[in-house]
C-alpha positions in Angstrom: -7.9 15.5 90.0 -9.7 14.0 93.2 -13.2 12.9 93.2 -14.4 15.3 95.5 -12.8 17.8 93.0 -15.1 16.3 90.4 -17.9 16.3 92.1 -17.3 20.0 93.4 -16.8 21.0 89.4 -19.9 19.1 88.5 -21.7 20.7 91.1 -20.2 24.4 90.3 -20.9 23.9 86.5 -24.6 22.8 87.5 -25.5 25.7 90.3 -24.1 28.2 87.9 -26.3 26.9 85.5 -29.5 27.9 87.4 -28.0 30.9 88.9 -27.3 32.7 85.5 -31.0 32.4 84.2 -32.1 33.4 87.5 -29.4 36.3 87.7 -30.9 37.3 84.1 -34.3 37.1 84.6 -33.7 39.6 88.3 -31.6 42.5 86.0 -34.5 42.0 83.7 -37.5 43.2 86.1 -35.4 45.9 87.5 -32.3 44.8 89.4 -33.0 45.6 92.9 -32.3 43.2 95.4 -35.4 42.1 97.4 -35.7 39.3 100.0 -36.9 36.9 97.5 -34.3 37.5 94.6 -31.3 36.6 97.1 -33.6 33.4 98.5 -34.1 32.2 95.0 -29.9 32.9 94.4 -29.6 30.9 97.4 -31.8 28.1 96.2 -30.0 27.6 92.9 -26.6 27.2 95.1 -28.0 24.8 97.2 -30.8 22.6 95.4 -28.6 20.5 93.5 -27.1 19.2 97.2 -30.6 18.5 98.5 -31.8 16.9 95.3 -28.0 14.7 95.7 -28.6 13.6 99.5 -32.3 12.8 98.6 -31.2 10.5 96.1 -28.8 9.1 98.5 -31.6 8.5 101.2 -33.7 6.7 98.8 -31.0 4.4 97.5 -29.7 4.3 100.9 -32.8 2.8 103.1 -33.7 -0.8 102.8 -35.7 -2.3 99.9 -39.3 -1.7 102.0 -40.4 1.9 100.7 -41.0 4.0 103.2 -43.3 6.6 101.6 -47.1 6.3 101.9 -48.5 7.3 99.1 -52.3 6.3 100.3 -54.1 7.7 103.6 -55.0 4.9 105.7 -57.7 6.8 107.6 -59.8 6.6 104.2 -58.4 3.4 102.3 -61.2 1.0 101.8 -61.0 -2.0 104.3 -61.3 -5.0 101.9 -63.8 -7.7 102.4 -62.8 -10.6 103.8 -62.8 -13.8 101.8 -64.8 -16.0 103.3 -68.0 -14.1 103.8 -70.2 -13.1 100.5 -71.5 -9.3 100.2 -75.3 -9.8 100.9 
């Protein structure tokens, strides 16, 4: 077996794990096919490739993070050092 055969089982084995409960839970309500039971089929098939190339950016991109995780428009603007608060 290939790698990329590995990593298409592994993928496989986790969809399908998703898409069962999700499967289950859809014959439970009723069974009819709406709009938003195939979208959330489609999202267990495909969230475990977003989630992989995600990781893959982060680990990817050079050591500087590239997320901001605080607005500059309202960050504090620190005092300088040489003056005292009066």
């Amino acid at each position: 077996m290939s790698n990329l055969q590995i990593a298409a089982l592994v993928y496989g084995a986790i969809a399908l794990l998703y898409l069962a409960p999700t499967y289950i839970e859809g014959e439970k309500v009723g069974g009819r096919w709406s709009a938003h039971r195939v979208a959330g089929m489609i999202f267990c098939a495909f969230w475990p490739l977003l989630t992989a190339v995600f990781i893959y950016k982060v680990t990817a991109s050079a050591s500087k993070p590239k997320f901001v995780f605080a607005d500059q428009a309202v960050a504090v603007p620190s005092r300088s050092p040489g003056r005292s608060p009066d």
